[in-house]
C-alpha positions, 0 to 999 in steps of 0.5 A, a space after each residue: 137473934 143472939 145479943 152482942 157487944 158492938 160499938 161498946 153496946 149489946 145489940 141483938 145480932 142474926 148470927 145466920 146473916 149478920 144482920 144487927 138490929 139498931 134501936 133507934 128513937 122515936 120521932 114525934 111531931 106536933 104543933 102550936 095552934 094559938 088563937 088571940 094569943 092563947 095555945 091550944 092544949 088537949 088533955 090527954 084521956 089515956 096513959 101515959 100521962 092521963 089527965 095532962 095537957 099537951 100540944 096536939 101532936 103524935 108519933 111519925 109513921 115510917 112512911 110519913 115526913 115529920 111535917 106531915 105527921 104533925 099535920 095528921 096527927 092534929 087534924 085526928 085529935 083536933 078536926 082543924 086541918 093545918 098547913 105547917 110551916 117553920 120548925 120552931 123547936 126540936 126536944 129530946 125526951 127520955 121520959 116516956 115508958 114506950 121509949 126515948 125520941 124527940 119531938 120536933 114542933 112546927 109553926 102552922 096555919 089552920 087551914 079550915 074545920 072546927 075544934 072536936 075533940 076525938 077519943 084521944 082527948 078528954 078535954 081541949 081548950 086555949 090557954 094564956 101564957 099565965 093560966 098554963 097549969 102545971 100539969 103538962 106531958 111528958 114526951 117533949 110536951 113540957 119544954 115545949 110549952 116552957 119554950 113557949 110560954 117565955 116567948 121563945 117561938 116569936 109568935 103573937 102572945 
């Protein structure tokens, strides 16, 4: 690979093939699990951002469609299986030192089992709207909640 100026960007080139190697951003899905009109946030137990709040949520795998890796992800950090359904809001994010993408946020239904925390997860718990601490990720997490938080999600708060 040999690094080249195309499209008023340097991308790495194969200069045997010409195939080019486009960076492209990260995709995270999560969810808003509320319970009496309190959101569900984890604390994060490893970098980055340890000791911060944030939605369950995770990164797509290349196989998986976002819905499904909101679903994945929350049962892994959570033990509720859900059902996600409506998009409630997508955020870009460029704060995050393993790289740049959005986070996209579903609606969801839990299905069935019962909150455990998993090695993720330091601590999880249901907030109101006027006990969110300041102290949420990055990653997306931060507009997510603010949204939230004003009621932008049309949810039962």
């Amino acid at each position: 690979m040999e690094s080249k100026l195309l499209e008023g960007r340097a991308r790495e080139v194969c200069p045997a093939c010409g195939w080019i190697h486009y960076e492209q951003l990260k995709v995270g899905a999560g969810v808003v699990i509320e319970k009496n009109g309190a959101l569900l946030l984890l604390q994060r137990a490893h970098e980055p951002w340890r000791g911060s709040w944030n939605l369950p949520a995770g990164y797509a795998e290349v196989d998986e469609a976002p819905a499904q890796a909101a679903e994945r992800e929350t049962f892994e950090e959570t033990g509720l299986q859900v059902k996600t359904s409506e998009l409630l809001g997508a955020y870009y994010f460029d704060n995050d030192p393993r790289g740049n993408g959005v986070l996209l946020v579903y609606a969801c239904v839990v299905v069935e089992g019962d909150l455990r925390g998993s090695d993720e997860s330091q601590n999880m718990r249901y907030f109101t709207s006027n006990e969110i601490l300041e102290n949420i990720a990055g990653g997306g997490h931060m507009k997510a909640v603010a949204d939230w938080k004003r009621g932008k999600f049309g949810m039962s708060k």
